[in-house]
N, C-alpha and C positions, 0 to 999 in steps of 0.2 A: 212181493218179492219173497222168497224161501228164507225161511229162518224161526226158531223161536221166539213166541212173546215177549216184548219186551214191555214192563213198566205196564200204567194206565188201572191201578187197583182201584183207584177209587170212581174209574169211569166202570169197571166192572161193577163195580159192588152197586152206585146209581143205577144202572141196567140193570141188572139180574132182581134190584127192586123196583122200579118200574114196571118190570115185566110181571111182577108180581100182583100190583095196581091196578093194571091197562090191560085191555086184550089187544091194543095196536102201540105199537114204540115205533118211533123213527129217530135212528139217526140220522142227522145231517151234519155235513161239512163241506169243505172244496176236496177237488181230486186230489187221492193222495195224503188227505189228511187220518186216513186208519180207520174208515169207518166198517169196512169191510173184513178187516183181520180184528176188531174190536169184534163184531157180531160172532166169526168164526171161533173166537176164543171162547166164546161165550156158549156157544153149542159144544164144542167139544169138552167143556166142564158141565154142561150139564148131558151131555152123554154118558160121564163118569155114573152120573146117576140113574142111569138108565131113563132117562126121560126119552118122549118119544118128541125125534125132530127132522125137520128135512128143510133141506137150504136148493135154493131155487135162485137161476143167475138169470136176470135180463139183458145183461148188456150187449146179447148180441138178437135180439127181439125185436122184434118192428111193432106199432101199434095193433094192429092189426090180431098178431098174434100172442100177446100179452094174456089174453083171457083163456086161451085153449092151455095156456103153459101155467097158470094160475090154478086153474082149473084140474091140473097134474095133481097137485098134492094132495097126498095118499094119507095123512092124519089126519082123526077124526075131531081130536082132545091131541095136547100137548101145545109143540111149538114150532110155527113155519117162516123162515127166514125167508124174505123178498128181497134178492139184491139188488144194486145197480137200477134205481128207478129213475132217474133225475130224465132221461131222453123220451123216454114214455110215460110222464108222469099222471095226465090226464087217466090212460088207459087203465095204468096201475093202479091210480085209484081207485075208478069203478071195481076192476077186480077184485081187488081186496076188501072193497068194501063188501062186495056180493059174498064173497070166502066168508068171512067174520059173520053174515047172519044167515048164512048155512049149517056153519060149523058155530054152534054157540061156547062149545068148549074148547075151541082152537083161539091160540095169542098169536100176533103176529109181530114179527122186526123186521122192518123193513131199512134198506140203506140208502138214502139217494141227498141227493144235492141242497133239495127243498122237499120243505114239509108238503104232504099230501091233503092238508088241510080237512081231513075225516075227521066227524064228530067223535069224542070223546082221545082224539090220537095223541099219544103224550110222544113230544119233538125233548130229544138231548142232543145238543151240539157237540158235536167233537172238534176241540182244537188242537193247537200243539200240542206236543209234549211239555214237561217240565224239563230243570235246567238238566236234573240229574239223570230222569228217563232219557233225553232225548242223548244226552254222551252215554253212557249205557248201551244204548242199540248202536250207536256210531260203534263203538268196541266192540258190541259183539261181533256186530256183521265186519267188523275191517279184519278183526282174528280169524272170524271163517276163510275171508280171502285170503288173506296173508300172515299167519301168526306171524306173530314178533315187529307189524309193521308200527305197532303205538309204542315201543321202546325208547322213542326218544322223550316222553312224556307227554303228560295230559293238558297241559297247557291251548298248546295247535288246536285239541279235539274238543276242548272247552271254548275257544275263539270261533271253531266252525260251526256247532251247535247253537251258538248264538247269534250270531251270522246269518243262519237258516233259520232262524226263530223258533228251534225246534220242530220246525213242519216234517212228518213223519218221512212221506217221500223224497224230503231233500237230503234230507240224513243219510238216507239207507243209500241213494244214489252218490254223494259225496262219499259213503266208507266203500263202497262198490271199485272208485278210484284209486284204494291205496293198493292194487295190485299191480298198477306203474307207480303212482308219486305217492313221497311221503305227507302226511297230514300237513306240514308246512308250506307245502308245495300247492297243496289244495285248495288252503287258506290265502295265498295268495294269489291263486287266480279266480276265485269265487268272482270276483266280479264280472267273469265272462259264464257268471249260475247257469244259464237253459239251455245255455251249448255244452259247459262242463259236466252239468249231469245229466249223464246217458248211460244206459246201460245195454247190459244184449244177455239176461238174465233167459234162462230156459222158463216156459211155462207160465209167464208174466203176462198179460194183455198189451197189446201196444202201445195202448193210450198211456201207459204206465213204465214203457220203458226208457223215458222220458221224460224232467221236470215239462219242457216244453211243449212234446205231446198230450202231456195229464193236463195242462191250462190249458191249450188249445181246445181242448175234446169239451171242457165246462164252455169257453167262450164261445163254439160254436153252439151253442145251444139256446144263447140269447138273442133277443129279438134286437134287428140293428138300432132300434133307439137305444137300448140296455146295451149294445158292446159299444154306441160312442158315449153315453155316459159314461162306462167302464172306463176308457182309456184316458178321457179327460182329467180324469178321477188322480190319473199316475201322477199329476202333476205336485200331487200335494205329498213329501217326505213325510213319516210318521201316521199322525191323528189330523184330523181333520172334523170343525163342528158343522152343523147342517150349514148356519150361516156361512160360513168358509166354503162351502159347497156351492152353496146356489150365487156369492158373490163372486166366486173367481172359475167356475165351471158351467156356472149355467145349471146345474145337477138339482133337480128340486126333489120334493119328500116320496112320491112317486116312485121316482126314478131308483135312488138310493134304497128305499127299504127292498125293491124287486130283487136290487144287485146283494142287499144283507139275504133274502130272503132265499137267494140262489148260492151263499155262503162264496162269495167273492169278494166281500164288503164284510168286516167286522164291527161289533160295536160293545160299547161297553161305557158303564154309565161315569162321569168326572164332573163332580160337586154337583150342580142343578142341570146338568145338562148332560147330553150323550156326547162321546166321541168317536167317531167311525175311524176306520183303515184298511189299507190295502196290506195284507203283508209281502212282505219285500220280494219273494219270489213270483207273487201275481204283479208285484206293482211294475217290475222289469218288463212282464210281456206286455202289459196293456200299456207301456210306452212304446214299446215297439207296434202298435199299431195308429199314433199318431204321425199324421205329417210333420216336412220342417216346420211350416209356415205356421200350422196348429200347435203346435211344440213353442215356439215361439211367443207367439199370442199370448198363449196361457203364463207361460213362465212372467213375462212380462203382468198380468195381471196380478198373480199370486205375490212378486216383488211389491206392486203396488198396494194390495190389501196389507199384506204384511208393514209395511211399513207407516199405513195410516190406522191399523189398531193397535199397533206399538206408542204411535206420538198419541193416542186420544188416550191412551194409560198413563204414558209415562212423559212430562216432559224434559226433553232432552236437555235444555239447559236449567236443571233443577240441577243440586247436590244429588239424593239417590231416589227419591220416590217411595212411597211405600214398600216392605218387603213385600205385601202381598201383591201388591201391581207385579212385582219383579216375578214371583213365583206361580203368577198367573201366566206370566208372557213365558215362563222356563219351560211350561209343557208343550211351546213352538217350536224346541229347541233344533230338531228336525228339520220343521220347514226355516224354520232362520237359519242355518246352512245352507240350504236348498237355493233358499233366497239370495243371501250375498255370493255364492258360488257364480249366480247368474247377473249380479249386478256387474263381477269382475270386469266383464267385457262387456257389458250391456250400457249401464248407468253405475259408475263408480258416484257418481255424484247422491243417489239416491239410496244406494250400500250404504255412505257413511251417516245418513239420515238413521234407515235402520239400526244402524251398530248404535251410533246412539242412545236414540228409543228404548237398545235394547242393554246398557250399561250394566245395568245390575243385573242381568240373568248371566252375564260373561262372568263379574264380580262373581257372583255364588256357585255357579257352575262350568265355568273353564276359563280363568284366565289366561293363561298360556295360549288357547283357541282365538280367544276376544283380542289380545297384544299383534297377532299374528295377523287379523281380518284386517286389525287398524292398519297395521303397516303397508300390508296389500293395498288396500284401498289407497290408504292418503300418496302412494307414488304414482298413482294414475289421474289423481284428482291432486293439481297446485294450485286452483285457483283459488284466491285469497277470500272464500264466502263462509257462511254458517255450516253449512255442511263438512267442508273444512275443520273446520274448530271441533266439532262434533268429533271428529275424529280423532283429533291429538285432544279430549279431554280422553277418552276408552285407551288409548294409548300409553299415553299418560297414569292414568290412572292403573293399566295392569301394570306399567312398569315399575311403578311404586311397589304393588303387592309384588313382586320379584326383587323388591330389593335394587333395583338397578337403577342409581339416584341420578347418575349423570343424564343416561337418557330422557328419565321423567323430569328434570329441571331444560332437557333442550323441549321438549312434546310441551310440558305444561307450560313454559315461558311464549312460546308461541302461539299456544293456545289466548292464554291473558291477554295479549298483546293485540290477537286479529280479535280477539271479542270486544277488547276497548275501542278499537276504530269501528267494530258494526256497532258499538251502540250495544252492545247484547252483556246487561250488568250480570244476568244468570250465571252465563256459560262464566263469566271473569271470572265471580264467587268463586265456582264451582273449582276452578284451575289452581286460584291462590287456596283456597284448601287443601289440595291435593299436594302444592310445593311445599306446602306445611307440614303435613302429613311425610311427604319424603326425606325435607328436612330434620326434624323429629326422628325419625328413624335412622337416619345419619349421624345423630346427635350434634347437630349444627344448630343449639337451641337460640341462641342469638337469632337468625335465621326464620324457624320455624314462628317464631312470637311474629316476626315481623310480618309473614305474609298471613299469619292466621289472623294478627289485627285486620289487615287489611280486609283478608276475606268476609269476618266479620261486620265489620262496618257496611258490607256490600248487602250482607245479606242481612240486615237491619234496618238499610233504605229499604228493600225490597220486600220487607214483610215476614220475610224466610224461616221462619219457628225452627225448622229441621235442622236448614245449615248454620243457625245460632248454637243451636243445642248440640251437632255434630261440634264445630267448634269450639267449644266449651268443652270439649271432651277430650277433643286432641288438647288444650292449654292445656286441660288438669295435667296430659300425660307429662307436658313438658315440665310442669311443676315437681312431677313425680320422679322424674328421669336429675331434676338441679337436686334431688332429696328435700326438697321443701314439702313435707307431708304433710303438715295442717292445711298449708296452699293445696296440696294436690287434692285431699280430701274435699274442702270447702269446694273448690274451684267442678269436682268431681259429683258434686250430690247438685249442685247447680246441674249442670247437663243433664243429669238422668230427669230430674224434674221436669226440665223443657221437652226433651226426648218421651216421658210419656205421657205428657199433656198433648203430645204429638200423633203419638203410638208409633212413633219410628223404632220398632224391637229390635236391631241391629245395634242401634246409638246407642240403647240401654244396655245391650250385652257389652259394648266398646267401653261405657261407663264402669260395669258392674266389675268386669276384669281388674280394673284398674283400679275400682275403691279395695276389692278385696288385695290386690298385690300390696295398695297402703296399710291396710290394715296387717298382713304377713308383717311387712318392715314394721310398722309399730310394736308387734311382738304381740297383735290382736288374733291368735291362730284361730278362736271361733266364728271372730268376724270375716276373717279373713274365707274361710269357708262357705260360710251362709253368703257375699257375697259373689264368690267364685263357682260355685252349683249352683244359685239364681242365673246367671251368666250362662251355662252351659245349658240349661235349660234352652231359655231367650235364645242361644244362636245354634243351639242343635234341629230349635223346632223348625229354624227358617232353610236350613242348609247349608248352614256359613262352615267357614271350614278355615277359616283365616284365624280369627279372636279366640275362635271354639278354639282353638289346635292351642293360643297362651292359656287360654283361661284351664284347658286341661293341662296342659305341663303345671301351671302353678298349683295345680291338684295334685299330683303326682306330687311335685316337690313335699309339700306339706304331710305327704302320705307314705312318704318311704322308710321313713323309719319307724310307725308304727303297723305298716303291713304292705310287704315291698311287692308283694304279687300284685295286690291291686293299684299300685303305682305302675308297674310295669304294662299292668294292661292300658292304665290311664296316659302313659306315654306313649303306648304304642300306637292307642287310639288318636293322639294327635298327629303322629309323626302318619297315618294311614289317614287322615281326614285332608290335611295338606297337600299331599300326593296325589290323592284324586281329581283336583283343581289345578296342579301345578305351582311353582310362586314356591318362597322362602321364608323361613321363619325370621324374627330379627334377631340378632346375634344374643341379646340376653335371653331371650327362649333355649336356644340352640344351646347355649351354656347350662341350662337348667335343664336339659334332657340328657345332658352327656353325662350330670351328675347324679342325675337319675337311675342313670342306665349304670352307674358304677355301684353307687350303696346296693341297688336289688342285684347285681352280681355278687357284691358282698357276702350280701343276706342271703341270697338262695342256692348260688352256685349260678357258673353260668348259663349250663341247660336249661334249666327249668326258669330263670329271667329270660331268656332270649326266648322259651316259651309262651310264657304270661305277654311280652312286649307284640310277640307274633300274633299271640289270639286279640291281642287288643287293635292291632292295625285292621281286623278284619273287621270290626264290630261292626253291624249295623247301628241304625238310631234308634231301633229298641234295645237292643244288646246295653248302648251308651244310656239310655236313661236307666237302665237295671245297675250300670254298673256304680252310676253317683249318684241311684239316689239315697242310700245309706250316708253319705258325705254331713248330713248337715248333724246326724247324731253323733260322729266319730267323736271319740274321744284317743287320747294316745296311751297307746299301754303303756305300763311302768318300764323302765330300763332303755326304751325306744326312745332315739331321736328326731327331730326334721332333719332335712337336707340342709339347712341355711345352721341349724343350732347346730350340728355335726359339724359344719364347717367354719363356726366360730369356735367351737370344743377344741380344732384342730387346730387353729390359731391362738388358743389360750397354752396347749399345749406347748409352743412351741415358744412361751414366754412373752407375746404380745399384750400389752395395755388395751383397756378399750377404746382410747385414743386410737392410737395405732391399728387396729381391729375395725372401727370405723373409718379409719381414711381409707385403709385394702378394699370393703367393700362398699364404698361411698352410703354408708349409712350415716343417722344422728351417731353420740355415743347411749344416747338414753336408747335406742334401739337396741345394740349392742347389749348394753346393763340389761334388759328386760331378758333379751335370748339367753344369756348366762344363768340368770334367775332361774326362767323357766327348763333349762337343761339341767340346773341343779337338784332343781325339785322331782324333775321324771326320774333322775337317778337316785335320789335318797343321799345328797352329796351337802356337806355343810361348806364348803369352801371351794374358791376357786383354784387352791391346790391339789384338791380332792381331784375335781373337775380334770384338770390336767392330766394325773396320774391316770385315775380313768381312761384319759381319750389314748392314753399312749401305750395301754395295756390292750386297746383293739387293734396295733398296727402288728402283725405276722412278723 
């Protein structure tokens, strides 16, 4: 398509040195993927230099007469571009191999689908774009067509580029559109991709005017075992490993490397093994060439795989499983949509098996998603069996993490209840922890004792290390929540001990929160730290996004008064880690970030806090371990307060006892006396009249 280069410098700069290496390059990719404006780019920069070069196009060449057109180029020395080889590939090769030891000082780049497999030939893949190239050329080419059409923001054009996966010609075909509809417009009907992008661009090849054309032209090119291994292929959302392959498709090592090796089939390496894919706009047509009946089949097997590598990980009536089980099963995430999409109306019965299995990849990565499946499923499935229960424990259990107590006490009551008539003491465990847990968080602590006794007991007939130890962790909190802090402490180094004798890293983070918030209350602000960055650690590196989100506000908290920017990012980063999963903080968090969010307005102004807070919610999990790991040295500058000490300063100010000062915020009083002490001391103050006067000379 017409336009200027857009992006791909470091695919330049890899070529231009390669070519420097090699006397043969080959790019490969799928139709569409730029291999062809990459090579041309590349010639008309080195035309700049007066290098000698000539580009040579196959695509409209028959075997036959590849070698007489080969055989055209007129440099002796320099550089000869061979485009479009992937239909004549055999042919091309002989030719160019013969070119190359005729001409000893001639290089050649050649562009095609698949390598040419000539000795010494150096093969560079070209894939997508990046996030930032591939919206970049969305813009430029939609301003060619229409300036002023991306006015309504970058958002839409950021959704459709990734959408498209950055694939070059899906791009430039989708900004081709906004000459009738707006990017929003666009973005909403993607899902109708190989029909909506079309274009009727002058001077384009046909196969290209076209997402559906450009796949077509690669598919026909394969031999019919390679296009129904291809289509088979679509069944799988996402990645897909060999094994996945050859279990739910038939598709063996053969098959697959031909389809990688014709750049239809992607792969790229995860932990000890590879993972293959279709991207999204190959994987749409090569559905469209299975039958119902074959469509069918397949779905129904890949439900099946999916759900007997999820139970041989994880079992369902366990408390959570390993994180890493969980974090192994999150890179399905894909195909477990795919999956329960087709259980809906297929086997709800065998959906909620799945969901199950799959508790903790919903937990870390979408409860809001995981709450939603459950509900789906358990009103198509009443029958009173295991499967059942399965699901109001995932139900249950997101409903907790949102806060929404009544529901999780109807899901998990029910849950308990059908698990004590099967006989299944797991799944009970697993229920009466969770009403604990809701409990707890209610502050219904009467309540919470009672059923975490229970769960307890269950899961100590049953051997359970994890859900003792998880258990043990919610008591501490409850301990913590009555203000009984040597209980909560005690009760709290209990659990983490069990937890890593276990290696459950979640339990330790759930621990480590909550030794640090006692230590905070004790008026321990360096334990209180070392504590609370161990924690953020533990549940940054798994992807929790729940404890991570307390464990950063009570970082923040402790951090705003002696340096309110990186509290504001530290809020900002919890209140943008929670959001990504969905679900609610519990009310004393929510209190401790609104207080948050006032002292760094205080201190900085509001701009520049609602700035720090903004760049915090974006952070990645490098950004977050950059930002605490300085946390365990801080010290507090002079003159600065905490968040908790500024808000006892403001209550001494206003004539309160520590008496009185502790009932407000259900503290000891020895807690109270400590935060006085240590606020006196940062200010260089000998009394707590001093103190007062102070606090009441910061109010405007």
């Amino acid at each position: 398509m017409a336009g200027n280069f857009v992006g791909r410098a470091g695919e330049l700069a890899a070529l231009d040195l390669a070519l420097r290496r090699s006397r043969l390059v080959t790019l490969t990719g799928s139709g569409g993927a730029g291999k062809t404006r990459l090579a041309l780019e590349l010639v008309r920069r080195r035309e700049r230099r007066a290098s000698p070069v000539v580009v040579i196009d196959l695509s409209e060449e028959t075997a036959d007469h590849v070698a007489d057109a080969v055989r055209g180029i007129t440099v002796a020395s320099g550089l000869a571009v061979v485009d479009n080889c992937e239909h004549v590939i055999d042919a091309a090769a002989r030719a160019i191999a013969a070119l190359l030891d005729e001409r000893p000082r001639l290089r050649v780049l050649a562009t095609s689908r698949e390598a040419l497999r000539l000795p010494a030939e150096r093969v560079l893949a070209v894939g997508p774009l990046d996030a930032a190239d591939a919206e970049r050329l969305f813009e430029a080419r939609a301003g060619a067509v229409r300036p002023g059409a991306l006015a309504g923001g970058r958002e839409p054009v950021r959704a459709i580029c990734a959408r498209l996966e950055g694939f070059p010609l899906a791009v430039e075909l989708a900004a081709a559109r906004v000459a009738a509809l707006s990017p929003a417009t666009i973005l909403a009907r993607l899902d109708e991709q190989l029909d909506l992008l079309a274009g009727d661009a002058r001077g384009v090849p046909d196969r290209h005017r076209s997402l559906r054309a450009t796949i077509r032209w690669s598919f026909e090119l394969l031999t019919r075992a390679e296009q129904a291994a291809f289509a088979r292929l679509s069944v799988f959302a996402g990645g897909f490993s060999l094994a996945a392959a050859g279990t739910v498709t038939g598709v063996g090592l053969d098959a697959l490397a031909s389809l990688v090796a014709k750049s239809l089939v992607t792969v790229a390496p995860h932990g000890d093994e590879l993972r293959y894919r279709l991207l999204d706009t190959l994987r749409a047509y090569a559905r469209e060439q299975l039958t119902g009946a074959d469509e069918a089949a397949l779905r129904d097997r890949h439900l099946r795989y999916l759900t007997d590598v999820a139970e041989a990980v994880h079992d369902p009536g366990s408390l959570a499983g390993s994180q890493t089980d969980a974090l192994t099963l999150a890179v399905e995430i894909a195909n477990l949509r795919a999956a329960l999409a087709w259980s809906v109306d297929r086997d709800p019965a065998l959906g909620l098996r799945l969901l199950g299995a799959t508790r903790g990849v919903w937990f870390l990565r979408g409860q809001t998603e995981g709450g939603a499946w459950a509900a789906r499923l358990l009103a198509l499935h009443p029958a009173p069996d295991r499967a059942r229960s399965l699901g109001l424990l995932v139900a249950g259990h997101m409903a907790v993490a949102h806060q929404r107590h009544a529901e999780a006490k109807e899901r998990l009551g029910e849950c308990a209840a059908l698990a004590r008539r099967l006989d299944d003491a797991g799944v009970e465990a697993a229920a009466r922890h969770y009403l604990g847990v809701s409990a707890m968080l209610a502050r219904d602590l009467d309540a919470a004792d009672r059923e975490l006794a229970r769960s307890l007991d269950l899961f100590e007939a049953l051997d359970g290390a994890q859900g003792v130890g998880r258990g043990l962790g919610i008591s501490g909190v409850v301990r913590f929540l009555r203000r009984d802090l040597p209980g909560a402490r005690a009760t709290l180094d209990r659990a983490r001990a069990r937890l890593e004798a276990c290696g459950d890293t979640w339990g330790q983070g759930q621990a480590r929160v909550f030794l640090g918030l006692t230590a905070r209350d004790e008026g321990d602000a360096a334990g209180a730290r070392d504590h609370l960055s161990a924690a953020v650690r533990l549940l940054g590196g798994i992807g929790d996004a729940t404890l991570l989100g307390v464990g950063l506000a009570a970082l923040a908290t402790l951090t705003a008064g002696e340096d309110p920017s990186r509290a504001a990012r530290l809020a900002g980063a919890a209140v943008g880690a929670r959001e990504r999963i969905g679900g609610h903080f519990p009310p004393g968090t929510v209190a401790e970030l609104d207080a948050v969010k006032q002292v760094c307005a205080a201190a900085l102004g509001d701009g520049a806090a609602e700035r720090a807070w903004a760049a915090g919610r974006e952070l990645t999990a490098q950004g977050l371990s950059e930002l605490t790991a300085g946390h365990r040295r801080a010290v507090a500058a002079p003159g600065r307060l905490t968040v908790r000490q500024l808000e006892i300063a403001r209550l001494v100010a206003d004539g309160q006892t520590n008496a009185q000062i502790a009932r407000v915020l259900h503290l000891s009083e020895r807690t109270v006396e400590n935060h006085v002490q240590q606020a006196r001391s940062r200010l260089g103050l000998q009394n707590r009249v001093q103190l007062a006067t102070w606090m009441a000379a910061q109010v405007p």
